[in-house]
PDB file with SEQRES, HELIX, SHEET and CRYST1 records, atoms N, CA, C and O in Angstrom:
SEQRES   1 A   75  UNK UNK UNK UNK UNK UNK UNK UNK UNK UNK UNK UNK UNK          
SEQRES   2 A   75  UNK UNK UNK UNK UNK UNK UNK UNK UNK UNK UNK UNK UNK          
SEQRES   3 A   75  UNK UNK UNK UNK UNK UNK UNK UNK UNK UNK UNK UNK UNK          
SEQRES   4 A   75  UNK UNK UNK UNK UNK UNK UNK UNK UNK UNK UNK UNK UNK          
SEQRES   5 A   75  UNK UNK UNK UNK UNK UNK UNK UNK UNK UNK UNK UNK UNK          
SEQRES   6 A   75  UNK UNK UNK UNK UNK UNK UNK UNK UNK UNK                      
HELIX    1 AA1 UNK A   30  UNK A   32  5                                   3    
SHEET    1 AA1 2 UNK A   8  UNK A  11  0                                        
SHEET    2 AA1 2 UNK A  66  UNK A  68 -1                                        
SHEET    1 AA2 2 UNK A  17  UNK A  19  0                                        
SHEET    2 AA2 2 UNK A  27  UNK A  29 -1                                        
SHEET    1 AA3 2 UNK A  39  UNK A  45  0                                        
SHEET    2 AA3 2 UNK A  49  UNK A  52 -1                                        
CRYST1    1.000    1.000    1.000  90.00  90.00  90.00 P 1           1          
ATOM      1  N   UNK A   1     -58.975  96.122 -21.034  1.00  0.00           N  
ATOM      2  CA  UNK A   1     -59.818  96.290 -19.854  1.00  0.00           C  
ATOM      3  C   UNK A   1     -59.053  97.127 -18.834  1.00  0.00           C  
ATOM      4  O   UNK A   1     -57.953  96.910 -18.326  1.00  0.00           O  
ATOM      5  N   UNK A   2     -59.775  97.981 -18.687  1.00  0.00           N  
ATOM      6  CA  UNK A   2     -58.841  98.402 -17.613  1.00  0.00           C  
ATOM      7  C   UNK A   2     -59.604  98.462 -15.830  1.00  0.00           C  
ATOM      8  O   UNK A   2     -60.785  98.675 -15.559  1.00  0.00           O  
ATOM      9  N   UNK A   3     -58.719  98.256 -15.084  1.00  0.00           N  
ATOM     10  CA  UNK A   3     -59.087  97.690 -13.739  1.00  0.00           C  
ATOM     11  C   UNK A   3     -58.424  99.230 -12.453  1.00  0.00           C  
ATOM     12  O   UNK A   3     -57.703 100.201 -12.682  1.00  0.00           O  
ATOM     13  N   UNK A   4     -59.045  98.803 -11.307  1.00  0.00           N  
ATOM     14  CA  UNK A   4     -58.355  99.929 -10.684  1.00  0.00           C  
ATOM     15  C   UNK A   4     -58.471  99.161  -9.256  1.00  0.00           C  
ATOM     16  O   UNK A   4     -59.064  98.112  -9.008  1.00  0.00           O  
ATOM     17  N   UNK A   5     -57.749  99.974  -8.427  1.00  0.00           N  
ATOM     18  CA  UNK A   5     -57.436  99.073  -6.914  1.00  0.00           C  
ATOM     19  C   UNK A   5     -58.565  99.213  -6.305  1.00  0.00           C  
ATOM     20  O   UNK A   5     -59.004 100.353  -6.154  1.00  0.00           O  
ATOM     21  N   UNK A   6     -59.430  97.864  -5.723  1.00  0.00           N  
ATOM     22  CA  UNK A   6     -60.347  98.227  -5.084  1.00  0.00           C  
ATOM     23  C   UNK A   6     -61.522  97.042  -5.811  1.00  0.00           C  
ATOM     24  O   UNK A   6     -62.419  96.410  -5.252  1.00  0.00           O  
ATOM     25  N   UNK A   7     -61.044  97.057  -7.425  1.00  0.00           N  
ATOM     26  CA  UNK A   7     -62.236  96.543  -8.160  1.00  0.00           C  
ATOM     27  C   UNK A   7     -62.405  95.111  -7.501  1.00  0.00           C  
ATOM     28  O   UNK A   7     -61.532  94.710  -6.732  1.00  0.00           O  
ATOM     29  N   UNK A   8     -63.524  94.326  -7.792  1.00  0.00           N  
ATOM     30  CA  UNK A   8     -63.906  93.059  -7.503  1.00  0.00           C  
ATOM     31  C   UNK A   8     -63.395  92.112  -9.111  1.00  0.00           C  
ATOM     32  O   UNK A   8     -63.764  92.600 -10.179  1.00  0.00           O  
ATOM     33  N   UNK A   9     -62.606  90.867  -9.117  1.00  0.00           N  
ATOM     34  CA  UNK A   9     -62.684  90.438 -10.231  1.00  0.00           C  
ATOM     35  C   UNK A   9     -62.369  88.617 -10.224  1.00  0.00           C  
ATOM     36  O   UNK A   9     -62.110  88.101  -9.137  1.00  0.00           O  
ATOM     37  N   UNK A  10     -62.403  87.983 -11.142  1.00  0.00           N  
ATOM     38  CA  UNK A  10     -62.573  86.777 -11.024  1.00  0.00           C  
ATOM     39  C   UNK A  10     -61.806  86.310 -12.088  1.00  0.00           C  
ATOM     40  O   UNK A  10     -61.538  87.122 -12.973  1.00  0.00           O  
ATOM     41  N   UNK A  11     -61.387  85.139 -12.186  1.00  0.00           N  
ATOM     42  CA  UNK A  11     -60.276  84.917 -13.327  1.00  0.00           C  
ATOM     43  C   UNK A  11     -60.983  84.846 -14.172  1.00  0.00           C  
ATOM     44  O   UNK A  11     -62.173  85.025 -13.916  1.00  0.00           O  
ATOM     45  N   UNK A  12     -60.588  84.561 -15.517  1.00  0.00           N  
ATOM     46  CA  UNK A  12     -61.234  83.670 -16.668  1.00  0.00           C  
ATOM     47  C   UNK A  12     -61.333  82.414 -16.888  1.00  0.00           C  
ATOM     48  O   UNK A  12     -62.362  81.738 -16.880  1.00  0.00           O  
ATOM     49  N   UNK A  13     -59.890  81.969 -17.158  1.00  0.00           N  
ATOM     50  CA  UNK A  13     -59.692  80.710 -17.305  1.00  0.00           C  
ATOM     51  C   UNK A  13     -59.065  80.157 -16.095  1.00  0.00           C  
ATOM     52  O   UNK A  13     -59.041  80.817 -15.056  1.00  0.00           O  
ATOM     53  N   UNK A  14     -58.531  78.924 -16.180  1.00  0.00           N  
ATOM     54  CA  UNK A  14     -57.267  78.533 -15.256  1.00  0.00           C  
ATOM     55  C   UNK A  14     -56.156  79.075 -15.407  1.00  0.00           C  
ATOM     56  O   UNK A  14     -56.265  79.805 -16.392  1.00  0.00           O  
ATOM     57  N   UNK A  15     -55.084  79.141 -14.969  1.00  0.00           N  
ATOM     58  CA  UNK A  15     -53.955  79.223 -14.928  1.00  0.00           C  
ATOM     59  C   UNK A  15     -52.665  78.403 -14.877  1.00  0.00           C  
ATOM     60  O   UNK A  15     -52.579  77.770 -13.824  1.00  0.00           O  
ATOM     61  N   UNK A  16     -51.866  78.271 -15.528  1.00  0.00           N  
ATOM     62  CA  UNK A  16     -50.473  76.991 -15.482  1.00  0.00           C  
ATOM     63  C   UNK A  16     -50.062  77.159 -14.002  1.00  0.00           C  
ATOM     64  O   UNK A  16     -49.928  76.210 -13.230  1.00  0.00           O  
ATOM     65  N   UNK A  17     -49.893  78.337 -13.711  1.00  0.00           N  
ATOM     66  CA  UNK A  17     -49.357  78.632 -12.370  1.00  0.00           C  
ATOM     67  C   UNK A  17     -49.395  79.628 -12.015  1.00  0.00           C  
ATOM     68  O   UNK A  17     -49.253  80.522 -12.850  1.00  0.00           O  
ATOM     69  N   UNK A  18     -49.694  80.133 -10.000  1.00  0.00           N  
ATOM     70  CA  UNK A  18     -50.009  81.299  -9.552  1.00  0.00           C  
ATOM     71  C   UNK A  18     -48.441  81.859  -9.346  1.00  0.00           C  
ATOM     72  O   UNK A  18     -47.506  81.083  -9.545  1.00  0.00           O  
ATOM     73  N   UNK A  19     -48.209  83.198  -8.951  1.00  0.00           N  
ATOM     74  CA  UNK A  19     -47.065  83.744  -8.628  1.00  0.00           C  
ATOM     75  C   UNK A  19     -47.445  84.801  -7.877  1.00  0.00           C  
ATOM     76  O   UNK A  19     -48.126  85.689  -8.390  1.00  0.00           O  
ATOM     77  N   UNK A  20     -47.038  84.859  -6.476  1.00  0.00           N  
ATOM     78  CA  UNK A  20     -47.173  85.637  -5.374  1.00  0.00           C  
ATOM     79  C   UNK A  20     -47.204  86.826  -5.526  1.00  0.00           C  
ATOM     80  O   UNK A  20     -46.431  87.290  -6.364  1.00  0.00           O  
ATOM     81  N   UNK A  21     -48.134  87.782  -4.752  1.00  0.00           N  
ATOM     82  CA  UNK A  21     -47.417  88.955  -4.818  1.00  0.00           C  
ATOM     83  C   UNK A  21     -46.319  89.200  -3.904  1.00  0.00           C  
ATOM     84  O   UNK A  21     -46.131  90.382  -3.617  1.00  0.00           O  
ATOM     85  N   UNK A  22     -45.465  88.230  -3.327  1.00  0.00           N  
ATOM     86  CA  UNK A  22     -44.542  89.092  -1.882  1.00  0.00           C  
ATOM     87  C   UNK A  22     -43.329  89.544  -2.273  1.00  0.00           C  
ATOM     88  O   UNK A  22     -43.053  89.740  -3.457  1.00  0.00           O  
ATOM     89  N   UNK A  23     -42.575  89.728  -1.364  1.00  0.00           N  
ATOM     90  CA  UNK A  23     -41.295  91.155  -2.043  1.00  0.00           C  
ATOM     91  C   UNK A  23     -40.298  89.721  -3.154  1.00  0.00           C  
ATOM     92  O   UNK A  23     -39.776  89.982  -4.238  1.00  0.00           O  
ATOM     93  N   UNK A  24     -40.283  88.599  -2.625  1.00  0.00           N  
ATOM     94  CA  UNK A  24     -39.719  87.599  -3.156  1.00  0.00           C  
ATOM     95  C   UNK A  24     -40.727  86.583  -3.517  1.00  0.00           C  
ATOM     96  O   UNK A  24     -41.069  85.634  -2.813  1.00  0.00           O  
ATOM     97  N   UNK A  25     -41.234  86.933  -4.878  1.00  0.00           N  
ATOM     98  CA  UNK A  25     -42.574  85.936  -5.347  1.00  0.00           C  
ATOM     99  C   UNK A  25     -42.017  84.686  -5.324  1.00  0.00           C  
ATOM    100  O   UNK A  25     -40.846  84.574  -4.963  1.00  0.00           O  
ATOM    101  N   UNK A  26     -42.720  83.632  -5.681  1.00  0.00           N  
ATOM    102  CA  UNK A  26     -42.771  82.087  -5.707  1.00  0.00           C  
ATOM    103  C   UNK A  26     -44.047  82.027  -6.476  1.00  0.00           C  
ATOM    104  O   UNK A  26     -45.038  82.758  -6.510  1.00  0.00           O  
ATOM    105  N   UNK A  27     -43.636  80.690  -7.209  1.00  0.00           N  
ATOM    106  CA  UNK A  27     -45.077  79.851  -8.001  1.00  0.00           C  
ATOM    107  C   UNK A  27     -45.582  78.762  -6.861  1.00  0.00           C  
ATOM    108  O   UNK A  27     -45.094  77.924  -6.102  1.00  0.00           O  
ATOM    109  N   UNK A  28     -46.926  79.331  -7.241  1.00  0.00           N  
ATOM    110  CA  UNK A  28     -47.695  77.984  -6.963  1.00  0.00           C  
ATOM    111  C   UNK A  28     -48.771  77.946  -7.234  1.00  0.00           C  
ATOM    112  O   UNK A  28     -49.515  78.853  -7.608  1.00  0.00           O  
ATOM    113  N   UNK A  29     -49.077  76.229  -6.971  1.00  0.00           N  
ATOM    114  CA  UNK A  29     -50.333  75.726  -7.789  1.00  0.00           C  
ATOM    115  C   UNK A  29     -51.209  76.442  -8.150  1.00  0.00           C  
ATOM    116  O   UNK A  29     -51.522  77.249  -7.275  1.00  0.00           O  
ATOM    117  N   UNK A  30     -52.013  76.560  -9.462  1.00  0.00           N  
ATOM    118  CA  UNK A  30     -53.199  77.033  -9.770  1.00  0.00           C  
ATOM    119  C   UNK A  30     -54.474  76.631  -8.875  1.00  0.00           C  
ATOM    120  O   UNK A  30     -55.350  77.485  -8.737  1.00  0.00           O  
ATOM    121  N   UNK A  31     -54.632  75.302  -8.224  1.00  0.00           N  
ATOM    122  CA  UNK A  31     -56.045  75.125  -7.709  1.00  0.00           C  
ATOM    123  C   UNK A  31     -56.032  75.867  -6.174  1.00  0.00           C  
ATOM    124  O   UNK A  31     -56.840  75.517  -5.314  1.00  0.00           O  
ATOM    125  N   UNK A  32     -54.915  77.042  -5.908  1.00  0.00           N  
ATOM    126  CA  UNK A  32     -55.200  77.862  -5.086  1.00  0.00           C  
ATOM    127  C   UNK A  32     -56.159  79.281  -4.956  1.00  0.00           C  
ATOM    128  O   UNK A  32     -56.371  80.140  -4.101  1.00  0.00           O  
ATOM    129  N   UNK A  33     -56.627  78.951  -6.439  1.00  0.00           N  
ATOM    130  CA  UNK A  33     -57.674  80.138  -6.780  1.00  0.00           C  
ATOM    131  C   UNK A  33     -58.381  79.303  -7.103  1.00  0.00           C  
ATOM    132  O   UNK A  33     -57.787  78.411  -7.709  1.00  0.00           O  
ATOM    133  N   UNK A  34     -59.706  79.107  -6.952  1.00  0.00           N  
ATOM    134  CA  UNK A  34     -61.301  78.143  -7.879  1.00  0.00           C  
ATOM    135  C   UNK A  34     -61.665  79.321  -8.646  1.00  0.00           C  
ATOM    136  O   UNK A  34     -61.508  80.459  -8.206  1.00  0.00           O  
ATOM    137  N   UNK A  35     -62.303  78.975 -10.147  1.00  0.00           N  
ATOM    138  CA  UNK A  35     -62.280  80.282 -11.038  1.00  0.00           C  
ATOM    139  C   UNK A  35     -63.557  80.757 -10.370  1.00  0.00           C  
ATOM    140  O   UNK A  35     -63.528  81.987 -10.327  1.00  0.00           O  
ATOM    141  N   UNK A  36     -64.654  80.273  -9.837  1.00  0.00           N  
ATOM    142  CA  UNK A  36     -65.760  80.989  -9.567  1.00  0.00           C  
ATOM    143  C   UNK A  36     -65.220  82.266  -7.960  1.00  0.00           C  
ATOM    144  O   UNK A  36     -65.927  83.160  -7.493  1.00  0.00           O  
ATOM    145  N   UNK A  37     -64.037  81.928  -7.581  1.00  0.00           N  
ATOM    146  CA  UNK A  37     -63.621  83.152  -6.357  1.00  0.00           C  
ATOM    147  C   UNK A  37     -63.892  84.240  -6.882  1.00  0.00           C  
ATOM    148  O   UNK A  37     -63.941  84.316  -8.110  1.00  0.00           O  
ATOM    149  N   UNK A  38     -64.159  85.465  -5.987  1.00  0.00           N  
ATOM    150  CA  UNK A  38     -63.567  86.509  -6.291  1.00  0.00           C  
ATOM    151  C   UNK A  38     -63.091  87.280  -5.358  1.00  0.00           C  
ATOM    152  O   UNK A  38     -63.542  87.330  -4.214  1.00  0.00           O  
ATOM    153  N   UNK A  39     -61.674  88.258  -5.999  1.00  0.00           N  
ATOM    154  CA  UNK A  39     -60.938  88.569  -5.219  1.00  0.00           C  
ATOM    155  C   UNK A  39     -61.004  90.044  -5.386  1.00  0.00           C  
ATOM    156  O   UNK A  39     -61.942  90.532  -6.017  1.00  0.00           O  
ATOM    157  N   UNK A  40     -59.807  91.006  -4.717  1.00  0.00           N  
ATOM    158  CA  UNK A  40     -59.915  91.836  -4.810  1.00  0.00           C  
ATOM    159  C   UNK A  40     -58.599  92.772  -5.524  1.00  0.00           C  
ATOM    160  O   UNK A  40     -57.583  92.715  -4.832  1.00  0.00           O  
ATOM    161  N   UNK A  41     -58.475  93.541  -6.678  1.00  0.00           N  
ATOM    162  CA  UNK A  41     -57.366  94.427  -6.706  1.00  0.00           C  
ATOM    163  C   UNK A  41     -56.763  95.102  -5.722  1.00  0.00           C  
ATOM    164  O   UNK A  41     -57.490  95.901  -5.132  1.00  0.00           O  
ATOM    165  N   UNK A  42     -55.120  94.980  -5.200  1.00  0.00           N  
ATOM    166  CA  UNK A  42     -55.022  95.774  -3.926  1.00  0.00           C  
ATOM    167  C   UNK A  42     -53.860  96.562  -4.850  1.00  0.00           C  
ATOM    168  O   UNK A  42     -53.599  97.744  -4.627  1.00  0.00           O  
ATOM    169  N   UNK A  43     -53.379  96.016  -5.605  1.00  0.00           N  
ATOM    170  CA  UNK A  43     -51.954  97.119  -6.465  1.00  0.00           C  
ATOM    171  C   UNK A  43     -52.006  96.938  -7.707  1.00  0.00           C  
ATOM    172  O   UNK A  43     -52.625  96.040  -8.277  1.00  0.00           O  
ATOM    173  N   UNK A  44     -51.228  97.951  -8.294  1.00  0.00           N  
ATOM    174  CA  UNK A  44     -51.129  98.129  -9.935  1.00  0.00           C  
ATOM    175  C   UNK A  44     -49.887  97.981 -10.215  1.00  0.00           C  
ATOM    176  O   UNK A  44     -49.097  98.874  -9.911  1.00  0.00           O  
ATOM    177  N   UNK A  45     -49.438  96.757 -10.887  1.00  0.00           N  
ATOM    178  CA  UNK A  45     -48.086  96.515 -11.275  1.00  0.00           C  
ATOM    179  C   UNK A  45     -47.493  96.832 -12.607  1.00  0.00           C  
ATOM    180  O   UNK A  45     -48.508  96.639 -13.276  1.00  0.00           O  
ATOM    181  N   UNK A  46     -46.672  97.146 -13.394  1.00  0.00           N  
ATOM    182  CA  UNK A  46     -46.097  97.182 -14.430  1.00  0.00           C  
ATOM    183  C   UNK A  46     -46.395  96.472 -15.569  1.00  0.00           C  
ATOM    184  O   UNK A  46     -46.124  95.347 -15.149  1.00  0.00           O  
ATOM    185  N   UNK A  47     -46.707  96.326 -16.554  1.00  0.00           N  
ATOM    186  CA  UNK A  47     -46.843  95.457 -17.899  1.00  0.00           C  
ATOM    187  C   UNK A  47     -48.443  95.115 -17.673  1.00  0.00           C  
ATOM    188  O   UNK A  47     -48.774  94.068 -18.228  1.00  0.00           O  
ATOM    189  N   UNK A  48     -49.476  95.782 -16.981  1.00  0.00           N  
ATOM    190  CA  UNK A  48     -50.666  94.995 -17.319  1.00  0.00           C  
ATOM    191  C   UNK A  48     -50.628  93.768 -16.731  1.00  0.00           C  
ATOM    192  O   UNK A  48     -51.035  92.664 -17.093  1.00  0.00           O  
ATOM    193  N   UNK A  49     -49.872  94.294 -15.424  1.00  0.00           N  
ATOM    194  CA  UNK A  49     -50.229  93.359 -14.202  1.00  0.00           C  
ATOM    195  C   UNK A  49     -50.865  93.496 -13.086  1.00  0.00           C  
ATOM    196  O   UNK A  49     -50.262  94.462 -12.618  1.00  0.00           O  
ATOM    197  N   UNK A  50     -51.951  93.116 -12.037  1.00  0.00           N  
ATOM    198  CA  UNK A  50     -52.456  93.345 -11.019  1.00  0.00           C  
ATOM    199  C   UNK A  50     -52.174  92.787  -9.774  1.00  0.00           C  
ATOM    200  O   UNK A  50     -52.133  91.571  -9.962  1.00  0.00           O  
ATOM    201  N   UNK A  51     -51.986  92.999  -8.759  1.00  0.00           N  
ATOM    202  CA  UNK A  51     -51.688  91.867  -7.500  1.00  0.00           C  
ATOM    203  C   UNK A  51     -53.294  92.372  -7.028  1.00  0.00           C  
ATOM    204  O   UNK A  51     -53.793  93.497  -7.060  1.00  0.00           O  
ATOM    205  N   UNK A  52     -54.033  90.681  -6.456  1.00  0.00           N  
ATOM    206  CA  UNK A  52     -55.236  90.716  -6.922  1.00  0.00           C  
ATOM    207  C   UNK A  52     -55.289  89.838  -5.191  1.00  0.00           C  
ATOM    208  O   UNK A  52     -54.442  88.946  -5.148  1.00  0.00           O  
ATOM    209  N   UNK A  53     -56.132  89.979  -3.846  1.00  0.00           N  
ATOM    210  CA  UNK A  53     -55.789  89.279  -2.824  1.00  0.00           C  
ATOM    211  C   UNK A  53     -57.578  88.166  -3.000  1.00  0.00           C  
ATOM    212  O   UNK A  53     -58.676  88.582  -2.628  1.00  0.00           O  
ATOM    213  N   UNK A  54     -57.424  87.367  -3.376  1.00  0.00           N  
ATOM    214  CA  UNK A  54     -58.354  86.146  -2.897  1.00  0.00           C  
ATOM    215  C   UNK A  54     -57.921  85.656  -1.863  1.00  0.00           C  
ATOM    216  O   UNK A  54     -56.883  86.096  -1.369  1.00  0.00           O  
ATOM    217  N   UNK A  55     -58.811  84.340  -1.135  1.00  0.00           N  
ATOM    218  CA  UNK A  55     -59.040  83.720  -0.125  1.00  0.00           C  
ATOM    219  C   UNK A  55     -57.469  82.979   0.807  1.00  0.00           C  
ATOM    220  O   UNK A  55     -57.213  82.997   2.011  1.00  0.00           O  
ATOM    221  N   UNK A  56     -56.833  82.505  -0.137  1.00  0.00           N  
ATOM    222  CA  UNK A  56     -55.629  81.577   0.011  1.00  0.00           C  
ATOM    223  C   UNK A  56     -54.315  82.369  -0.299  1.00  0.00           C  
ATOM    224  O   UNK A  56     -53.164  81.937  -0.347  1.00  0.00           O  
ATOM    225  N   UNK A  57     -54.787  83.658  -0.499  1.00  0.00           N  
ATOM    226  CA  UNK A  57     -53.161  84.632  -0.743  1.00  0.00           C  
ATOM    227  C   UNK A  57     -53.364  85.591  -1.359  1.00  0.00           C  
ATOM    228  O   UNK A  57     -54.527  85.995  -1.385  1.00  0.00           O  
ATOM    229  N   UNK A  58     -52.336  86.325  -2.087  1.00  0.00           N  
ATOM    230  CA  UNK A  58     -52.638  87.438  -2.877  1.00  0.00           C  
ATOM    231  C   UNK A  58     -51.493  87.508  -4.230  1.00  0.00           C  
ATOM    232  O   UNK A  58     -50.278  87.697  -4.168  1.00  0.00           O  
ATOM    233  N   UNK A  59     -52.482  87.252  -5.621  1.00  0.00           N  
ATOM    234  CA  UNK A  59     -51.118  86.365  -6.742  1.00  0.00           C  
ATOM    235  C   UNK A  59     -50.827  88.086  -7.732  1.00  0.00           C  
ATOM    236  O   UNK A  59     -51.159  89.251  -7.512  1.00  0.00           O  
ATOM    237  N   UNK A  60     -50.283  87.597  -8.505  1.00  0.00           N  
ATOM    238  CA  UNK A  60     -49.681  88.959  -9.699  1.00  0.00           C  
ATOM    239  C   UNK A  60     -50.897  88.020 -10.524  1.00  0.00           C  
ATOM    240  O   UNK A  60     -51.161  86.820 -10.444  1.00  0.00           O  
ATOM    241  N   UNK A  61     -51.448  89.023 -11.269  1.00  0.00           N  
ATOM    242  CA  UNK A  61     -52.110  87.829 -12.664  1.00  0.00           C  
ATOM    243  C   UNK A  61     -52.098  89.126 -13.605  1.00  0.00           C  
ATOM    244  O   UNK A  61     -52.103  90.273 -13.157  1.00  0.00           O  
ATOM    245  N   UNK A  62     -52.085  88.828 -14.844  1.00  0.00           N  
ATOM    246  CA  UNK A  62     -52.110  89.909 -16.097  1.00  0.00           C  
ATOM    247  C   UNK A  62     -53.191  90.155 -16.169  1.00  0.00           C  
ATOM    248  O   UNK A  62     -54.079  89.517 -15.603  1.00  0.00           O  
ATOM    249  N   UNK A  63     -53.360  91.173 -16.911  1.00  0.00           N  
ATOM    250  CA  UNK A  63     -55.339  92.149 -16.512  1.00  0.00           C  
ATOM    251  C   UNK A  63     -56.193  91.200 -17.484  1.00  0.00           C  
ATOM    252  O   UNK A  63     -57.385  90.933 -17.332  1.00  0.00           O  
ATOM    253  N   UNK A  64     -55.283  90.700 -18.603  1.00  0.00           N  
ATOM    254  CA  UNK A  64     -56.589  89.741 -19.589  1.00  0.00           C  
ATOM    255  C   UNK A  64     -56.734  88.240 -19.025  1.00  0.00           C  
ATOM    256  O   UNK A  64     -57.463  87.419 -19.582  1.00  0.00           O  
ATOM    257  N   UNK A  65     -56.322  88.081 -18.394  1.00  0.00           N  
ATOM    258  CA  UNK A  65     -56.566  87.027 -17.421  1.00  0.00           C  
ATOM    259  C   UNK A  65     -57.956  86.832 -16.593  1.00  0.00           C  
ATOM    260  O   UNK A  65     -58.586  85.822 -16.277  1.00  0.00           O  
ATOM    261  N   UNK A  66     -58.208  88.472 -16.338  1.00  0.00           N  
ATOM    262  CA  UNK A  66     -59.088  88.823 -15.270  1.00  0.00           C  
ATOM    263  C   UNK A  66     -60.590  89.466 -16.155  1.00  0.00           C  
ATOM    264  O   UNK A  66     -60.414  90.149 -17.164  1.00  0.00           O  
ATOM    265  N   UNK A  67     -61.927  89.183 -15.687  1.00  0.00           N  
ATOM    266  CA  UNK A  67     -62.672  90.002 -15.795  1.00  0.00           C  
ATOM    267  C   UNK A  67     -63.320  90.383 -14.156  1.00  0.00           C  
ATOM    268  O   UNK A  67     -63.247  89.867 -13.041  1.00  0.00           O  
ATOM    269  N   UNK A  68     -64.103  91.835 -14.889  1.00  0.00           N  
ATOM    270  CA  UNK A  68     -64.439  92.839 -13.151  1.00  0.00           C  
ATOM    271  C   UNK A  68     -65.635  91.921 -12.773  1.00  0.00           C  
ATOM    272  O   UNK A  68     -66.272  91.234 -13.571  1.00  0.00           O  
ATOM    273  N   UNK A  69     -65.771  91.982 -11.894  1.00  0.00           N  
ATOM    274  CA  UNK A  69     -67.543  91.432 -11.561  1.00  0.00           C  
ATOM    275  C   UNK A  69     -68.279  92.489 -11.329  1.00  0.00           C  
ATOM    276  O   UNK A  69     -67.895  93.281 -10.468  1.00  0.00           O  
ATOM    277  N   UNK A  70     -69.450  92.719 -12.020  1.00  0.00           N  
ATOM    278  CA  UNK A  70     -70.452  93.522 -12.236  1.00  0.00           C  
ATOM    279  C   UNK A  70     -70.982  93.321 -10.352  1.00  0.00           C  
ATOM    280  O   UNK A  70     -70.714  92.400  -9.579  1.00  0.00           O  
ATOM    281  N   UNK A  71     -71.814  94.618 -10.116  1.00  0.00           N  
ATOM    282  CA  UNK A  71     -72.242  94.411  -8.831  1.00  0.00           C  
ATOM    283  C   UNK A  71     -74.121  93.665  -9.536  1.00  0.00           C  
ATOM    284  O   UNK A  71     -74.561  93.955 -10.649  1.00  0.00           O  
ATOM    285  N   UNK A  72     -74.559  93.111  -8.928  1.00  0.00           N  
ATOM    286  CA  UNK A  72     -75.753  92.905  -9.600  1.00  0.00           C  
ATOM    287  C   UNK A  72     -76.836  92.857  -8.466  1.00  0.00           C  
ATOM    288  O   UNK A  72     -76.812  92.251  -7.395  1.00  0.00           O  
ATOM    289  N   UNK A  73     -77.593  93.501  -8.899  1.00  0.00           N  
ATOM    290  CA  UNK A  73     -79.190  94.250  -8.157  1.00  0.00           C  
ATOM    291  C   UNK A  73     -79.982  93.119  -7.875  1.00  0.00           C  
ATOM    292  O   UNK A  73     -80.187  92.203  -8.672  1.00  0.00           O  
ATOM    293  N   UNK A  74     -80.348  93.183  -6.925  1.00  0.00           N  
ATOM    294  CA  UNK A  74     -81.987  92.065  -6.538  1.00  0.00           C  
ATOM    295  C   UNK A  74     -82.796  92.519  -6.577  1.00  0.00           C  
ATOM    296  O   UNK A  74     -83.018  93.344  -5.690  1.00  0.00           O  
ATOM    297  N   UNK A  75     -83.883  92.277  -7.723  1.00  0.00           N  
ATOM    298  CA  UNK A  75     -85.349  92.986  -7.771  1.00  0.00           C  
ATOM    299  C   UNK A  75     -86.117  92.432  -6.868  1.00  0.00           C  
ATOM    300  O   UNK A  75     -87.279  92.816  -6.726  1.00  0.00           O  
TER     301      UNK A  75                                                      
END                                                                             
């Protein structure tokens, strides 16, 4: 999948644990993201990683972790 800065996306599953994006990351808890959030791509990291900013912070998560959210139309 590939993602770009800017996209809208939402996790998949849960996660064991979040990891910051700041210059000196830290873990923490997974129930700091709810999987139905969605956040936003703000950087493109190395290995098929994204720093991704939702509500409660902004984590690193790997791109298969993530799907985009479609924009969806109201008829």
């Amino acid at each position: 999948m590939n993602v770009s800065i800017g996209d809208q996306v939402r996790l998949i599953g849960a996660q064991p644990f979040l990891k910051t994006a700041d210059p000196m990351p830290m873990l923490r808890p997974p129930d700091l993201v709810d999987l139905d959030e969605v956040g936003i791509v703000v950087a493109l990291q190395p290995g098929d990683t994204v720093a991704v900013r939702f509500t409660r912070g902004t984590f690193l998560l790997k791109v298969e972790a993530l799907t985009v959210v479609e924009d969806q139309v109201s008829s």
